[in-house]
C-alpha positions in Angstrom: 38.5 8.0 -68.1 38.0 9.1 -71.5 38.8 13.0 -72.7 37.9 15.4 -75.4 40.4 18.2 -75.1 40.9 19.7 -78.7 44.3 19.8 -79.8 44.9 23.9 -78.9 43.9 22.7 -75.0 46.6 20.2 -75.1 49.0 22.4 -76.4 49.1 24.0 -73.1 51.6 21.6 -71.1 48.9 21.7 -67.9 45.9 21.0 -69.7 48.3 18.4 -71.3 49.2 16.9 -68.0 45.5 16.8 -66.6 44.8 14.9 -69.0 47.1 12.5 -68.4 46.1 12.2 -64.8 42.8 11.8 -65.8 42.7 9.6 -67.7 44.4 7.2 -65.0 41.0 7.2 -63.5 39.2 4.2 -64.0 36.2 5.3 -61.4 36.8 2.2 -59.0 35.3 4.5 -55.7 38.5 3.0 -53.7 39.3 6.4 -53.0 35.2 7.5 -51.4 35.8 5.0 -48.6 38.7 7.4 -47.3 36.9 10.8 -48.5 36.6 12.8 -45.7 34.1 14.8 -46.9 32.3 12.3 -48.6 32.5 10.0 -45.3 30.4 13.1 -43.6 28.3 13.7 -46.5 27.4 11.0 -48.5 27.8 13.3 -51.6 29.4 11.7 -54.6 30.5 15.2 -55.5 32.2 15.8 -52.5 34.6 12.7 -53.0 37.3 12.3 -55.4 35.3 10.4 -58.2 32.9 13.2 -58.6 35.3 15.7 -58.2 37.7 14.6 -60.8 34.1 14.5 -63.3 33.6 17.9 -62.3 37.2 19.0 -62.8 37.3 17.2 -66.4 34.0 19.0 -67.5 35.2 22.2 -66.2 38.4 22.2 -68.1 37.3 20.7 -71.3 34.9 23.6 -72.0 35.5 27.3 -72.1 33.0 28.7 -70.0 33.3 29.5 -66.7 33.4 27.6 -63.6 29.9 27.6 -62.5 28.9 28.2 -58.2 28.3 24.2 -58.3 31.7 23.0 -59.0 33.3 25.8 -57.1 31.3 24.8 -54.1 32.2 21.4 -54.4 36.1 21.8 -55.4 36.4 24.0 -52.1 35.3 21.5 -50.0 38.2 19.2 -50.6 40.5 19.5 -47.9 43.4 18.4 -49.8 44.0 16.1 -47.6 45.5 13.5 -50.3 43.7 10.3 -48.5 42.5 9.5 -51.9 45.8 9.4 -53.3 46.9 7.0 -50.5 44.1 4.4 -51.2 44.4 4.9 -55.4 45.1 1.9 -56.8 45.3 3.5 -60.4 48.1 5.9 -59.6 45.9 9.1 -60.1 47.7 12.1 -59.1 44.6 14.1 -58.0 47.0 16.6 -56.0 48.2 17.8 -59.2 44.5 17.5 -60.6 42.7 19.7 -57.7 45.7 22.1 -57.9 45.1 22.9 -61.6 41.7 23.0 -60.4 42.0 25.6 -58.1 44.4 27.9 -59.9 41.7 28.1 -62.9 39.0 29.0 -60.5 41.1 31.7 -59.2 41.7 32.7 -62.9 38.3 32.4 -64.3 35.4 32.5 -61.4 34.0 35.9 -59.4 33.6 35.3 -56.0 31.4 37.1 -53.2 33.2 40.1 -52.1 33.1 38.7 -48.8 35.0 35.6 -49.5 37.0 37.2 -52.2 37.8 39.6 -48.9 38.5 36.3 -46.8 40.8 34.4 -48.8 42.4 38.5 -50.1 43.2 38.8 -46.3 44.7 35.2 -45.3 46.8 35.0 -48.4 48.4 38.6 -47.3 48.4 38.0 -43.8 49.4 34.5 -42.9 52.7 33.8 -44.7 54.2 37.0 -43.1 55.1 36.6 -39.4 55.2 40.0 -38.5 52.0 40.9 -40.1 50.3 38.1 -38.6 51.8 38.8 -35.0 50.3 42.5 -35.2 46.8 41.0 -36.4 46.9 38.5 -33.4 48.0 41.4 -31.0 45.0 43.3 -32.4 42.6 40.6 -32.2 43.8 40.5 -28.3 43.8 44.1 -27.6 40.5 45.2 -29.7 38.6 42.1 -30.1 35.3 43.9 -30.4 36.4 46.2 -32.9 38.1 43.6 -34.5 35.0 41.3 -34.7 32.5 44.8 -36.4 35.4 45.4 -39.1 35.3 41.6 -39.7 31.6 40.1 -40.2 30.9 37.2 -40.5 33.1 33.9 -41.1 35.9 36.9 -41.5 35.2 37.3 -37.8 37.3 33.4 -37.6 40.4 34.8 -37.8 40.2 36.8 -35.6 38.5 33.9 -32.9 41.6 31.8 -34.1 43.8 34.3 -32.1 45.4 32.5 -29.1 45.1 34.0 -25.4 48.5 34.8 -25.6 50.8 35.4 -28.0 54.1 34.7 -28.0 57.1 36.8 -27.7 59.4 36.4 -30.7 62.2 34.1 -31.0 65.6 35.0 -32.0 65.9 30.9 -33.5 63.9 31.2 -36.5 66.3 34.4 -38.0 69.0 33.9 -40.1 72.0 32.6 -38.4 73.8 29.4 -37.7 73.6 27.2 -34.7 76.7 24.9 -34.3 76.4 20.8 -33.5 77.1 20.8 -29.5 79.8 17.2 -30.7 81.6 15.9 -33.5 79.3 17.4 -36.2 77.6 14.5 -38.1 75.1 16.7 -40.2 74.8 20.0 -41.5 71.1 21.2 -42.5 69.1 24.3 -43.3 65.8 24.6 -41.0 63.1 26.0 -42.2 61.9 28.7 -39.7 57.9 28.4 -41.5 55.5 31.8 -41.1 52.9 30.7 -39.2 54.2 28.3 -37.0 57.0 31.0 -35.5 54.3 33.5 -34.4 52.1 30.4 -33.0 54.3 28.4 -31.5 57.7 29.8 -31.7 59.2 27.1 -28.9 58.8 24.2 -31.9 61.9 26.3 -34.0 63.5 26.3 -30.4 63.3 22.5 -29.4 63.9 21.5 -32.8 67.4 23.6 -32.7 68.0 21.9 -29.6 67.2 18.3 -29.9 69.4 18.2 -33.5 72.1 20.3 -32.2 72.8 18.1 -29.3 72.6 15.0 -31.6 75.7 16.6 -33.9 73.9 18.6 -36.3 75.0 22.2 -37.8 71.8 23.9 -38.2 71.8 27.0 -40.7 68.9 29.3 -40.9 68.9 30.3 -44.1 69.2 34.6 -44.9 66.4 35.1 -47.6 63.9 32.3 -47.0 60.2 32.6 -46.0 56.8 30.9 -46.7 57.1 27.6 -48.6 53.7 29.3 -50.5 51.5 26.6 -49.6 49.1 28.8 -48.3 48.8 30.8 -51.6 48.6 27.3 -53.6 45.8 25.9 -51.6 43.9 29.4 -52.2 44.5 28.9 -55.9 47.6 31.8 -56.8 49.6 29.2 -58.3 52.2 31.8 -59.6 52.5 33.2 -56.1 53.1 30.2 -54.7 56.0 29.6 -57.0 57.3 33.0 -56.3 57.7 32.1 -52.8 59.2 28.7 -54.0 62.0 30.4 -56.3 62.6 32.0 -53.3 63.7 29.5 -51.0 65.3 27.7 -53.3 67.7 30.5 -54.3 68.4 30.9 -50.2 69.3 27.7 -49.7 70.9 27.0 -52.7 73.4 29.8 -51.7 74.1 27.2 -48.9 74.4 24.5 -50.9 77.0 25.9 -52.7 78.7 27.5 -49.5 78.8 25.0 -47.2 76.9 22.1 -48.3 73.8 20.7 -47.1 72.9 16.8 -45.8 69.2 17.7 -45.5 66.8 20.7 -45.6 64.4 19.9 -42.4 61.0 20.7 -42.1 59.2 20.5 -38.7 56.0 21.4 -40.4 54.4 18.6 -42.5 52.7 20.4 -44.4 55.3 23.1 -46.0 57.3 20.0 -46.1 54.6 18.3 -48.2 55.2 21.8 -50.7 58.8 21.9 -50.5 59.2 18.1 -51.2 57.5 19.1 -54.5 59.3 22.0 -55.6 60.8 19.8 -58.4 57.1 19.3 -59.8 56.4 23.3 -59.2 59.1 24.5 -61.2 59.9 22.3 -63.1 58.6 24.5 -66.6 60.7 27.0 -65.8 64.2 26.2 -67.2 65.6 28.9 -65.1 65.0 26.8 -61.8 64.0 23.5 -62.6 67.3 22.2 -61.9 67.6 23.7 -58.6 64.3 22.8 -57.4 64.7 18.8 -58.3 67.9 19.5 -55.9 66.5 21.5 -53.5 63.1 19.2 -53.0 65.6 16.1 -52.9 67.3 17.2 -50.1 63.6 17.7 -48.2 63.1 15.6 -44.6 61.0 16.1 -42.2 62.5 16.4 -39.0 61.6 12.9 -37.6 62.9 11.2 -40.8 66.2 13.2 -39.6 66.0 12.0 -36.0 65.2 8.2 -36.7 68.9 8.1 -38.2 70.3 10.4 -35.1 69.9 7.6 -32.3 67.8 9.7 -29.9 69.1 9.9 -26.6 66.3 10.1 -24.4 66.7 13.4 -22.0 64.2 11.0 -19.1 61.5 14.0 -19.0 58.7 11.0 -20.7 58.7 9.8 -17.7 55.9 6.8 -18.1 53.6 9.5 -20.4 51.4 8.1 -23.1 50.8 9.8 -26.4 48.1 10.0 -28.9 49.6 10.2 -32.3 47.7 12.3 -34.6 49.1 11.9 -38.1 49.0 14.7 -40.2 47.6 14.4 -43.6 50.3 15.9 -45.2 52.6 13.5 -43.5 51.3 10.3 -43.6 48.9 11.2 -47.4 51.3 13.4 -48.4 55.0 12.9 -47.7 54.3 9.0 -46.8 55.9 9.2 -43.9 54.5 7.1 -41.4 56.6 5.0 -39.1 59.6 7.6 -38.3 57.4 9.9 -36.0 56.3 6.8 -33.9 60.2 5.4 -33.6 61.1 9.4 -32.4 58.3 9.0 -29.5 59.2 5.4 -28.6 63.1 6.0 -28.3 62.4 9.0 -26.4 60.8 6.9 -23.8 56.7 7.6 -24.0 54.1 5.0 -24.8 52.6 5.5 -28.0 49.3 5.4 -28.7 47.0 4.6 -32.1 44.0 6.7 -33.0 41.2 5.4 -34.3 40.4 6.8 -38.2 43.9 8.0 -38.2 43.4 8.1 -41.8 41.4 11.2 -41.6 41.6 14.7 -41.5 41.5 16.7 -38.2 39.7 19.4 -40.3 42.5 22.5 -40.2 44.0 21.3 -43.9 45.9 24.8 -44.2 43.0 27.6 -43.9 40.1 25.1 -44.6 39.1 25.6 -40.8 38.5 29.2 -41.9 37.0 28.5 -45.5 34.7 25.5 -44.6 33.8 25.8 -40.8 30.8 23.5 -40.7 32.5 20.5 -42.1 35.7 21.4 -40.1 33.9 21.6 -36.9 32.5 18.2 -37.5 35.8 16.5 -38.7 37.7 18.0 -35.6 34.2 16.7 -33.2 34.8 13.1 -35.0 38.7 13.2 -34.1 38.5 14.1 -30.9 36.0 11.7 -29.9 38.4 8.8 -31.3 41.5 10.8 -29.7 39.5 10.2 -25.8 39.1 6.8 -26.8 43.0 6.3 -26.9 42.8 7.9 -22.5 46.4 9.3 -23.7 48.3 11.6 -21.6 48.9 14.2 -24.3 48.1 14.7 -28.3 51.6 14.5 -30.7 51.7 16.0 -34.3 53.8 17.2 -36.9 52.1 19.9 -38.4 51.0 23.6 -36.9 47.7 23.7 -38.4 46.9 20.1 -36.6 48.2 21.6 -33.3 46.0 24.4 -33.4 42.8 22.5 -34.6 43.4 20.5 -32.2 43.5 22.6 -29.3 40.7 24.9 -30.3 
């Protein structure tokens, strides 16, 4: 694709390195087939090709983003199919997330949705904020619902019947290997997840620590600022990535590390690229490269732990819903599948596992129209596989999924 930044745009080292992405793009529409927005709606807009036009245009000039390419940049789910199915190499992750952050910069949005995104970048990422939103959502849900109009009113929907009581696993501390230790790795407790579903932090302290790993929760971590990216407050986001790094470099130089695991895909898609988010900053660049180097997923950990199966699959199928940012984003693919095979269930594939289930971080909240039809389209292919239960690596998946 051919540019025309002027030579004062280029001076900047991210208007530097969109151009370089973009002009990878040679506009082959490889990437629309696996669009999932433009698989529902036919736009070329709302698939990569167009939005990469729109993204050039926007950042060659100096006016403002205008409604039209803001409507169609927040329709991407992030999703990275594209980048999966690319044969050019284009790095539209780094693209759309330059994108983004000069939208949040440069464009006035409704109050209402400045409000909306204002609220989830506050609320989510802290666990104890979110836990007293849920509880109030629970408690008061009508008065809730009148302080909260509109597609506001979502979060509070989102609010499971029950929430959880809080687990002691996910606070700093260190659980030791149950055998001759093999590994020692950081977990990463996540926000979100620990308020949702605090019993993944559990089993996933149980599963490595009977397999001979010391497990170290980490004193100073927190949100791996994915949230905060996706929303466009690219400095907040590497706030929160200076500060995990700094936790668990502490470790790293304490103890040593084997592995920092992740058992949600997609801060592990964020954390895996804390090299590539700090790396201008000569403070922390060298600590990020490490920190992101050391980044697994936990089934990438537990292929190489020879899984002793515990005989509670019994003769259970599973439908294996990939997670974007697993399988788009981290390229992981076959590890998950191996974990659920040597732990004895019968895995099954899912038609269109290719695309998204429609959570994508807070897109559920941002876009409900085109989430509600994704999740509708992969749940009619998730019957098809007559499974016993759904498996997937990623929070936000889980609670599309079960909506």
């Amino acid at each position: 694709m051919q540019t025309s930044f002027t030579l004062a745009q280029l001076a900047d080292p991210q208007i530097e390195e969109a151009e370089r992405i973009l002009r990878k793009c040679v506009h082959c529409g490889f990437c629309t087939a696996t669009c999932p927005t433009y698989v529902l709606l036919g736009d070329e807009l709302d698939g990569p090709r167009g939005r990469i036009t729109l993204i050039k245009a926007m950042l060659e000039t100096t006016r403002p983003p205008t409604p039209k390419v803001v409507t169609h940049i927040d329709r991407c789910l992030s999703c990275l199919s594209c980048m999966t199915t690319c044969p050019s190499g284009v790095d539209y992750r780094r693209l759309v997330d330059r994108a983004r952050a000069h939208i949040d910069d440069n464009f006035h949005r409704p109050w209402a949705e400045t409000m909306l995104r204002g609220l989830l970048a506050m609320v989510l990422p802290r666990p104890s904020l979110f836990r007293a939103a849920l509880l109030a959502s629970r408690l008061l849900p009508d008065a809730v619902a009148r302080l909260l109009p509109g597609r506001l009113a979502g979060l509070a929907a989102m609010a499971p019947a029950r929430v959880p009581a809080p687990s002691t696993v996910g606070q700093p501390q260190t659980h030791g290997a149950q055998k001759l230790r093999r590994l020692r790795v950081v977990l990463m407790p996540g926000c979100a997840q620990q308020v949702l579903a605090p019993a993944i932090n559990e089993a996933t302290v149980r599963v490595l620590t009977r397999h001979g790993c010391e497990v170290v929760v980490a004193r100073g971590g927190g949100c791996c600022g994915a949230l905060v990216h996706h929303l466009g407050q690219e400095g907040v986001a590497r706030d929160a990535a200076r500060r995990n790094v700094a936790a668990w470099s502490t470790e790293l130089d304490n103890g040593g590390l084997d592995a920092i695991v992740i058992n949600a895909s997609g801060c592990g898609t964020t954390v895996k690229d804390y090299g590539s988010l700090l790396k201008d900053d000569p403070q922390w660049a060298a600590a990020a490269a490490r920190v992101a180097g050391l980044a697994r997923d936990v089934s990438e950990i537990l292929v190489d732990l020879d899984i002793e199966p515990d005989g509670t699959a019994g003769e259970l199928s599973v439908a294996y819903h990939s997670a974007c940012s697993l399988q788009h984003g981290q390229n992981v693919h076959e590890e998950p599948r191996r974990v659920l095979a040597a732990a004895g269930f019968t895995v099954c594939e899912i038609a269109e596992g290719h695309l998204c289930c429609g959570s994508a971080g807070t897109y559920n909240l941002l876009q409900p129209d085109i989430s509600e039809r994704l999740l509708a389209r992969k749940l009619a292919n998730v019957e098809r596989c007559e499974a016993d239960v759904i498996a997937t690596g990623n929070i936000g998946c889980m609670v599309q999924l079960t909506r």
